[in-house]
N, C-alpha and C positions, 0 to 999 in steps of 0.2 A: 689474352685478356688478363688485367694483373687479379694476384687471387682475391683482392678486398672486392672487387667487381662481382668477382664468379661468389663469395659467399653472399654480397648484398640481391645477385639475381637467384640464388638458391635459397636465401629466407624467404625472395620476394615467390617465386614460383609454389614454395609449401604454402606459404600463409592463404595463397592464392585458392590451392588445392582445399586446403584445411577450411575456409569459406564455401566454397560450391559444395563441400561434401556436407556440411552443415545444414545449407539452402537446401540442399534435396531432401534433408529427412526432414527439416522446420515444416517445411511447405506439405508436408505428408499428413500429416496433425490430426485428426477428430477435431471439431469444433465443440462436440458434443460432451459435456462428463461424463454421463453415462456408460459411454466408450472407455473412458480413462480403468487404468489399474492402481489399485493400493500398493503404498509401499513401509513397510514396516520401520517403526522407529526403534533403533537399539535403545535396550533401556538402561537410565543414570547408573544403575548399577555396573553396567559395562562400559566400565570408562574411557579403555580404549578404544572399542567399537561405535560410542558415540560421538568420540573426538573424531574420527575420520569422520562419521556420518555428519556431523555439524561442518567439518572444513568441508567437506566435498558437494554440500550443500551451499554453503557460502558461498565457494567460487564459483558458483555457475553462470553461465551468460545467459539462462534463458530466465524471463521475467514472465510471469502471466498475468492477466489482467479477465477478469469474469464480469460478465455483460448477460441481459436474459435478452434472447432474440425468438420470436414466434414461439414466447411460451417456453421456452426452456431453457435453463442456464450453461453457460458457453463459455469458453475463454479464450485466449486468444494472446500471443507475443507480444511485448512491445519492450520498446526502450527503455533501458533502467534511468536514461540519464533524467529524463525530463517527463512531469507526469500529469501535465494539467486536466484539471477538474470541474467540468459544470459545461453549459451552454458558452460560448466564446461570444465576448462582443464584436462587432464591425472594426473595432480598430486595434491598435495593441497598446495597451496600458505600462508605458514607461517613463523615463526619465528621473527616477528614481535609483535612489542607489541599490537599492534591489533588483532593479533591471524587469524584466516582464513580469507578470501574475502567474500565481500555481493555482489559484481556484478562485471560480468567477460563482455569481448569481446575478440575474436578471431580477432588477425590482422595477416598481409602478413607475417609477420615475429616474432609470439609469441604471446604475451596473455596481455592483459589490464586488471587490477585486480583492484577495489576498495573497499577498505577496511575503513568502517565505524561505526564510536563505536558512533553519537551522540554529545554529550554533552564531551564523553573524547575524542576526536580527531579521525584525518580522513585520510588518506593517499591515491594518488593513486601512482600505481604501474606500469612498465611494467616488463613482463619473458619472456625469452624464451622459445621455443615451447616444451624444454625437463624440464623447471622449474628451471632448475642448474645458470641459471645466473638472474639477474634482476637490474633496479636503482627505485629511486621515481623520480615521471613525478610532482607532486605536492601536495600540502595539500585538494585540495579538496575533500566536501565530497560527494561521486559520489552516487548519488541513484540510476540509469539505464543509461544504453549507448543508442543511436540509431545511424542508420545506415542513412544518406539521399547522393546526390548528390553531397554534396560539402569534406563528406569524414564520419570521426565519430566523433560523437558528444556526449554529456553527460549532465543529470540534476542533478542538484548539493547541497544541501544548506542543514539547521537545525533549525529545529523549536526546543526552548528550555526556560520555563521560562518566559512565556511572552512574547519571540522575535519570531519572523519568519520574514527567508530571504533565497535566493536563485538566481540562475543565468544556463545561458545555457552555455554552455563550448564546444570549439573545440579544439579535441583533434588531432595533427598531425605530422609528420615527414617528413618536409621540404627536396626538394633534398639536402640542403646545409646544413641538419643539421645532425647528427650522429644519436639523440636518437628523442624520443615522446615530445614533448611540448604540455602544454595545455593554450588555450587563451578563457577567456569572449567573447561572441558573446551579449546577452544580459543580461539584469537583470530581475529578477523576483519579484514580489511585499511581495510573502509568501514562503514558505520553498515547494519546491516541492515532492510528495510524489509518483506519477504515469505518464506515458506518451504514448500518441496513434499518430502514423505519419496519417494525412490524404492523401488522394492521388494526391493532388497539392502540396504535402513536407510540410504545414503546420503541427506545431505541436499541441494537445490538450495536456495540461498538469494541472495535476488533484495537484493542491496546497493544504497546510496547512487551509488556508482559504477564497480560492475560486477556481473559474476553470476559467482557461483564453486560448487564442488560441493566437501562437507565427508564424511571418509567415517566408519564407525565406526572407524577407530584416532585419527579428528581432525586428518588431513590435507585440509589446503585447498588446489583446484586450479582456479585460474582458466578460467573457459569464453567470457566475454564480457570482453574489457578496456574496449573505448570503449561507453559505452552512451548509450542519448537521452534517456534518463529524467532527468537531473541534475534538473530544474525541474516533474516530471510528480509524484513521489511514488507509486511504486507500493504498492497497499496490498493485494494478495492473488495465490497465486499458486496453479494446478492443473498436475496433468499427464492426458497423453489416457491414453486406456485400455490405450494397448498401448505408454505409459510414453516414447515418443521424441520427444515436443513438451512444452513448459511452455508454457504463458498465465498472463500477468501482468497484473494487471489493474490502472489505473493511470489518471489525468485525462487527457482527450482520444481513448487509443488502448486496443487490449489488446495485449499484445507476444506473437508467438507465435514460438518459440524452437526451433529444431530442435539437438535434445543432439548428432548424431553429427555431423552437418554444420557446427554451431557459426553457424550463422546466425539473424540477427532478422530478422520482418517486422512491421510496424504496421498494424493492422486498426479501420479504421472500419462500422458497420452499410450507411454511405450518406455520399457527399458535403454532404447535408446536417447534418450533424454532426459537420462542420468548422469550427472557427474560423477567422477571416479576421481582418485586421487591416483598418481602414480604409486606403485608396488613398493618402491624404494622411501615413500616417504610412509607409506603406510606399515611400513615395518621400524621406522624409526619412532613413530607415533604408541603401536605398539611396545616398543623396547623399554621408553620415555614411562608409559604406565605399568610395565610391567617388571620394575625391579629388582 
């Protein structure tokens, strides 16, 4: 067998390995937080010690996603690629140069569609309930819908490049008006990435780079300034039952956030579902800060 054969059946048979051995611990998991273990963050002062912990945090493949099931908050793997959001309609909302929707809502009369590519543009949509008809409501870029009081709402914005920015949007259809309009309720400081309704309609909404609480008059009040997540991308966010913890659910960790006390901790299932960097990069990383 010539040897470009034997090296392509010898990447193919590790990668192979390097998956099933993956699957067996993935599949091990606690559902529960509770279960989960803290893991310490190096602090800014240790600069070398944070640079690994931020890269080896960064490369990670596992992604979590936190969900409350029977009462108690949960989390659970999923794919980094693709992350949609809300109740799905009966059909798929395309044809657009943005290709499917990343976050749906269910209204009285059809379907709110937001379609968001980033950095190439953003559109929201409404359809009707059979999909056959539709217009655009506006360009923004809708990260999640929520549901409160005054009607539906959305968090909106794009971190890209060194910019982060974002805003809360009310999304509505006036008696006097035929279709959906969306209107600014407030501004946001950083591009938002997650959002928890607390039980006074206050929102928690998990930014780019902090966490702040937005209330029904649309005042925003910073909770978290430094956060860890810059490189993590948190994509979902719950609160416990009894409303004084948020979990974040995010690449590598879930963040568990105490509201009164104003502190984070970072929660893995198990040490082994930690990234590590290799020894040899962690010593150039080292070298690099340590001149």
């Amino acid at each position: 067998m010539p040897q470009v054969l034997l090296r392509r059946l010898f990447l193919f048979v590790s990668l192979l390995t390097l998956a099933l051995a993956a699957d067996a611990v993935e599949s091990s998991y606690p559902r529960d937080l509770m279960q989960w273990k803290e893991i310490g963050i190096p602090p800014n002062a240790d600069q070398a010690a944070r640079a690994i912990w931020d890269y080896a945090a960064n490369y990670s493949t596992h992604e979590w996603r936190v969900y409350v099931e029977d009462g108690k908050v949960s989390a659970r793997l999923v794919s980094p690629v693709r992350q949609e959001k809300g109740d799905r309609p009966p059909f798929t909302p395309k044809g657009f140069q943005f290709g499917r929707g990343d976050a749906f809502k269910r209204v009285d009369d059809g379907w709110l569609v937001g379609f968001n590519r980033g950095e190439f543009g953003a559109s929201l949509y409404w359809f009707s309930a059979d999909g056959n008809r539709n217009y655009k409501i506006s360009e923004h870029q809708v990260v999640d819908f929520i549901t409160l009081p005054g009607g539906v709402y959305a968090i909106e914005g794009l971190a890209h490049l060194g910019m982060s920015g974002g805003s809360v949007i009310r999304i509505a259809r006036e008696p006097w008006h035929l279709q959906w309009t969306a209107n600014p309720v407030t501004k946001l400081p950083f591009a938002p990435y997650a959002v928890a309704v607390r039980s006074d309609n206050s929102m928690l909404v998990t930014l780019s780079d902090a966490l702040v609480s937005v209330d029904t008059n649309g005042d925003v009040v910073s909770l978290l300034d430094e956060v860890p997540w810059g490189g993590l991308y948190p994509n979902s966010s719950v609160l416990s039952s009894d409303g004084q913890k948020l979990f974040i659910g995010m690449r590598q960790f879930v963040g568990e956030f105490d509201i009164q006390a104003r502190t984070l901790r970072l929660l893995v299932p198990s040490d082994a579902f930690l990234n590590k960097l290799p020894k040899d990069q962690e010593r150039q990383i080292y070298k690099q800060y340590n001149r």
